[in-house]
N, C-alpha and C positions, 0 to 999 in steps of 0.2 A: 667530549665532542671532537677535541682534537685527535682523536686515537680513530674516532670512527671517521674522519674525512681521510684522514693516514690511509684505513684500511681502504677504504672507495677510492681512493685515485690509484692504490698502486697495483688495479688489473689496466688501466688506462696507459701505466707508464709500462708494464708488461708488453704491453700489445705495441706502443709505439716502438720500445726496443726490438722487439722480434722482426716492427718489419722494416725498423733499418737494419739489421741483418741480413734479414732476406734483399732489399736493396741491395746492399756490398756484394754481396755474392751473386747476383744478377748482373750489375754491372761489370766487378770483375770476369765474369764468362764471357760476357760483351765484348771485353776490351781483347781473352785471349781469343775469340773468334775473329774480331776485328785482323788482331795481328795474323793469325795462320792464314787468312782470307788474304793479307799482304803476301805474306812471302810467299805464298801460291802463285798468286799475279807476278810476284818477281821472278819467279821461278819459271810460268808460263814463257813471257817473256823472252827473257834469255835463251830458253829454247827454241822459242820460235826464231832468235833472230840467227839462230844459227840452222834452221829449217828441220826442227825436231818436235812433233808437236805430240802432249801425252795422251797417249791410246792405252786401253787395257784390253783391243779384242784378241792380242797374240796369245791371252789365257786359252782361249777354244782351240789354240791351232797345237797342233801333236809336237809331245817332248819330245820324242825320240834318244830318249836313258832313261835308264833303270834306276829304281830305289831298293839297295841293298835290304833293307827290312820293311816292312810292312804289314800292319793289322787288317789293310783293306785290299781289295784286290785291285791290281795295278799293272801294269804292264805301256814298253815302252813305245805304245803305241798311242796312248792316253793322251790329253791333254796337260797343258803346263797346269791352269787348274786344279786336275786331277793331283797332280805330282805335289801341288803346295798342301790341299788337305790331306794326303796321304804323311806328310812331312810335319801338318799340325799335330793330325792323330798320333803321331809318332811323341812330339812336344810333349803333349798333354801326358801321354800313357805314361812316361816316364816324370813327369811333376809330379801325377798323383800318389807313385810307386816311392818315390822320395820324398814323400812327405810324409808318409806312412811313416817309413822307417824311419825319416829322422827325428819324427815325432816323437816315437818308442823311445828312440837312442837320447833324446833329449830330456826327455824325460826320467830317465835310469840316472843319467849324468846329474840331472838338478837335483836330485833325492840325495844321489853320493854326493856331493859334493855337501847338503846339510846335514850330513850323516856324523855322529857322534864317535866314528871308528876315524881314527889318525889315518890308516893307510889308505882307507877304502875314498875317504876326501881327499887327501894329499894324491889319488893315484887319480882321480875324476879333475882334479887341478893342472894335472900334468897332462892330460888330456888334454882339456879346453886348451888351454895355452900354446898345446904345440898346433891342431887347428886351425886354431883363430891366426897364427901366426906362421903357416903355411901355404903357400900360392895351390889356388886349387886345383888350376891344370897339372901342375907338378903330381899333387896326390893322382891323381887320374892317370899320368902316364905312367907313374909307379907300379899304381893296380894294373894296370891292362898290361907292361910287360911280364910283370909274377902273372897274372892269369894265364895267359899264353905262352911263358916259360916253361911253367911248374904241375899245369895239370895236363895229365895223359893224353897219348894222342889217340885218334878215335876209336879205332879196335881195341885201345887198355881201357876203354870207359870205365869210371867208376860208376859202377852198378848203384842203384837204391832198391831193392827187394823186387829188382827185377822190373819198376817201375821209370825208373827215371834213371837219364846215365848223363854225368858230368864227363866232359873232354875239351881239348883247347877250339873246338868249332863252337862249342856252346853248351849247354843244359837243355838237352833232351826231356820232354815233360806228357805225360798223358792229356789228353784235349776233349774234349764234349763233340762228338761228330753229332751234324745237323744236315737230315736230306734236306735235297735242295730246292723240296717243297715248302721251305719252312721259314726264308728268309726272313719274312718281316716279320712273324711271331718271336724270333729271338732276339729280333730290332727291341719288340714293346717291351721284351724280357727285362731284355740290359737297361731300356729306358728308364721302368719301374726300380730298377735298381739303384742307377744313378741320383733318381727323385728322391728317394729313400732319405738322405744325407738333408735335402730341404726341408722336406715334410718335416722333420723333427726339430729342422732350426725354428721353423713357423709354430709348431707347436708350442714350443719352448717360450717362444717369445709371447704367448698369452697364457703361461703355466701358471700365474698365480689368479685369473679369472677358471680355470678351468681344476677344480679341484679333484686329485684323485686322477691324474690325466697321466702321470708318471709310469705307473703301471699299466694302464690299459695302451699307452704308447709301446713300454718295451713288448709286451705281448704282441701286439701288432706287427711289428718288426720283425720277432722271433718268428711267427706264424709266416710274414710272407717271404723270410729266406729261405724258408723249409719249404713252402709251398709251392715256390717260382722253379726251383731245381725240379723239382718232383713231376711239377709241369709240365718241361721241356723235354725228361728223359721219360717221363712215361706214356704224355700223350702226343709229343710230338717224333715217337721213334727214333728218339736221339740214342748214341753209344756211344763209349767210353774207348778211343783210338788211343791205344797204346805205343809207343814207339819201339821198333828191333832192329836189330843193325841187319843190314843186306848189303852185298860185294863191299864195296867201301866207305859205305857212312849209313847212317841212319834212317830211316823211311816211316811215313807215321809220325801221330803225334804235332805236337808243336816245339820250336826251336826257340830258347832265350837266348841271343847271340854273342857272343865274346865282349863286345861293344858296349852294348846294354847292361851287361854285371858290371863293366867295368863303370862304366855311370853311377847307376843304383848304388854301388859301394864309395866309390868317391864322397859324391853330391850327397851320400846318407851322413855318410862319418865326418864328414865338411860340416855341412849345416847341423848334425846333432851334436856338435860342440859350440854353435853359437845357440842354438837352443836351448842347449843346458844351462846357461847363462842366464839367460831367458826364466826358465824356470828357478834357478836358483834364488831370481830376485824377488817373484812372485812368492815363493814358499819363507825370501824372509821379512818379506812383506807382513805375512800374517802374523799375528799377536803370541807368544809364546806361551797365555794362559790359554788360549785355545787348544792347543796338543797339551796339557796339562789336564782341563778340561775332561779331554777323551780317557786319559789313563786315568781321571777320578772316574769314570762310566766304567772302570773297565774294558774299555776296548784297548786291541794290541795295537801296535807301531802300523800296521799293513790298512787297517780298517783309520785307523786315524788319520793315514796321509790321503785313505782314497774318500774319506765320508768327510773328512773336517777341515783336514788342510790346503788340498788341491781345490774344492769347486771356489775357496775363499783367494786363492790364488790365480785363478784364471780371470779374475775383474784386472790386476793386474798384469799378468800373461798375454791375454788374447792382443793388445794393440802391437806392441815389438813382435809379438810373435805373427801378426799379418807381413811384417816388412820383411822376416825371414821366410816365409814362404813365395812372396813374390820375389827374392832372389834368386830363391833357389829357382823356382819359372824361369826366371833368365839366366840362370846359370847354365842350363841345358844346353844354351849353346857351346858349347865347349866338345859336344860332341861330334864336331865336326876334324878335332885332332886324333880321335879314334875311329874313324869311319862311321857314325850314325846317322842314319838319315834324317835329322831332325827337319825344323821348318828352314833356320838358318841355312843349314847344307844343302837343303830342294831349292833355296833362292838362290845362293850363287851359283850353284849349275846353273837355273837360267839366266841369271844374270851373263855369265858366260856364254850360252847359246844365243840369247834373245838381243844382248845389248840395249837391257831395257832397264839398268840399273835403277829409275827415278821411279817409276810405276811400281817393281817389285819390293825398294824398298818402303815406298810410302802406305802398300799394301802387309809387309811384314809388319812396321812400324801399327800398326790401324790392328791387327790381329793381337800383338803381344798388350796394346794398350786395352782393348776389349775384355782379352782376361783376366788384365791387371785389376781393371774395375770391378770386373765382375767376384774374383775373389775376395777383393777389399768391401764389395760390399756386404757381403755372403756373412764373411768374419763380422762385419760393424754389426751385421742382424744378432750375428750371435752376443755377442756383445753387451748389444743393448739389454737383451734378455737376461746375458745374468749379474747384469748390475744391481746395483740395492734400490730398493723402490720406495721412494718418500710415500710417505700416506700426507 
């Protein structure tokens, strides 16, 4: 009798814990709302008594400067508005492109370094170490003066089969031309694209209600990479603009700029040494009868680390590994000492034209937290999905 009143009160005592939980954490939001609601008012204040008071309508009135690169069309004629989304896209394009890479790199890194070869861990050590233990802007202006040292100048481009030419102005790259009746079907393209990376964390996250959902996922994904390109170049008269050199530079095509590699290769080889850390711990996380395990199945070293070792890895990877990706997000600013237009670099120009330091930062601030969240939550989805599920 005692065991069955045990069992009947303790959904009673469940419920009451969860919802003081949920209390504390309702409260504490309370309290940081309370305070930013302070220091706003003190902040109003003090401006005002100096007869400054906070306006955001100088967003609509024209920059008048340019943004040395740009994914979107812009010109300095735009609004400061304009100039700051041009300066996100810009942010974003390159977090996404560095987290690629330092994903891969980090990934290579945590395998060598539990690797049973003396030199090949001893040389992934000497890696991380030096890394971790170098300032980043440093690595960054290193790259960027060898890039613009050391590769040709733009009439010596190196060639790639005639398709693509490397030179100290940038990497020349073939592009997907799209008339300019097409705009917003290559908007829903990239959208569908973009979604792609969701949909599957959503999936995931009800994979053991959904039997058999594994493959008919990767299928679906395979079918609509193939099918989306196919889309655009065959029904919407898209062609493949190749870039050639004419009188003294390039024409055609698209341009990856001196700046931008020099980022991408920093910010890569940066963060995929804290990465590899990262993984390292996750891979010695896992039980050593487990890859044991796979060499009794018969499976080799490549099929063990990618089917047995890694998905039991990543329940411990995936949380450190959120805090290195929102670095690397803010690390992007740095690219304001190689000329990048990121969001950081589009604000202090206005900052400098506008004299609106308090607006533009607490809008910069508002933007990099937005992402922050929104990546940290993306990763917790994923997360939850591939933790171990009590029955």
């Amino acid at each position: 009798m005692e065991g069955s009143a045990g069992k009947v009160g303790m959904p009673r005592f469940t419920h009451s814990l969860a919802f003081r939980r949920a209390a504390l954490q309702a409260s504490a939001a309370a309290a940081l709302l309370l305070f930013g609601w302070f220091l706003l008012q003190n902040l109003s204040a003090n401006l005002n008594s100096e007869g400054i008071a906070i306006d955001f309508g100088f967003l609509s009135q024209e920059s008048g400067f340019d943004v040395n690169e740009s994914l979107l069309p812009y010109t300095a004629s735009d609004s400061y508005g304009d100039a700051l989304v041009v300066g996100l896209v810009n942010t974003l394009h390159l977090t996404v492109v560095c987290i690629v890479l330092s994903t891969v790199i980090g990934l290579a890194i945590g395998f060598a370094r539990r690797s049973g070869h003396w030199l090949l861990s001893r040389s992934a050590l000497v890696y991380v170490e030096t890394m971790r233990n170098l300032p980043k802007l440093l690595i960054l202006l290193a790259v960027y003066v060898l890039l613009v040292r050391e590769l040709p100048m733009v009439r010596d481009a190196w060639s790639f089969y005639d398709l693509a030419y490397l030179s100290n102005r940038g990497f020349q790259v073939p592009v997907l031309s799209l008339p300019r009746s097409a705009p917003d079907a290559a908007y829903a393209v990239l959208a569908a694209l973009l979604a792609l990376p969701l949909l599957l964390v959503m999936l995931a996250r009800f994979y053991p209600a959904l039997p058999g959902v594994g493959l008919s996922v990767r299928l679906t994904v395979m079918a609509a990479v193939c099918a989306l390109p196919a889309f655009v170049i065959g029904y919407m008269d898209a062609s493949i603009e190749v870039p050639r050199f004419e009188g003294f530079n390039f024409v055609g095509g698209a341009t990856v700029s001196v700046p931008f590699m020099a980022l991408t290769i920093a910010l890569s080889i940066y963060h995929g040494g804290q990465i590899g850390e990262v993984v390292r711990g996750g891979i010695q996380s896992v039980p050593d009868g487990q890859t044991e395990a796979g060499y009794s199945l018969g499976l080799r070293w490549p099929q063990i680390a990618w089917l047995i070792v890694l998905p039991q890895a990543l329940r411990t990877i995936i949380p450190p590994l959120t805090n290195q990706y929102l670095n690397l997000m803010k690390n992007t600013s740095i690219g304001l000492a190689v000329g990048y237009s990121d969001l950081v670099s589009v604000m202090n120009t206005s900052v400098n034209q506008t004299f609106r330091p308090v607006e533009l930062m607490l809008l910069t601030m508002a933007i990099y937290l937005a992402i922050g969240l929104s990546v940290s939550a993306l990763l917790n989805l994923y997360n939850r999905a591939v933790q171990f599920k009590e029955n």
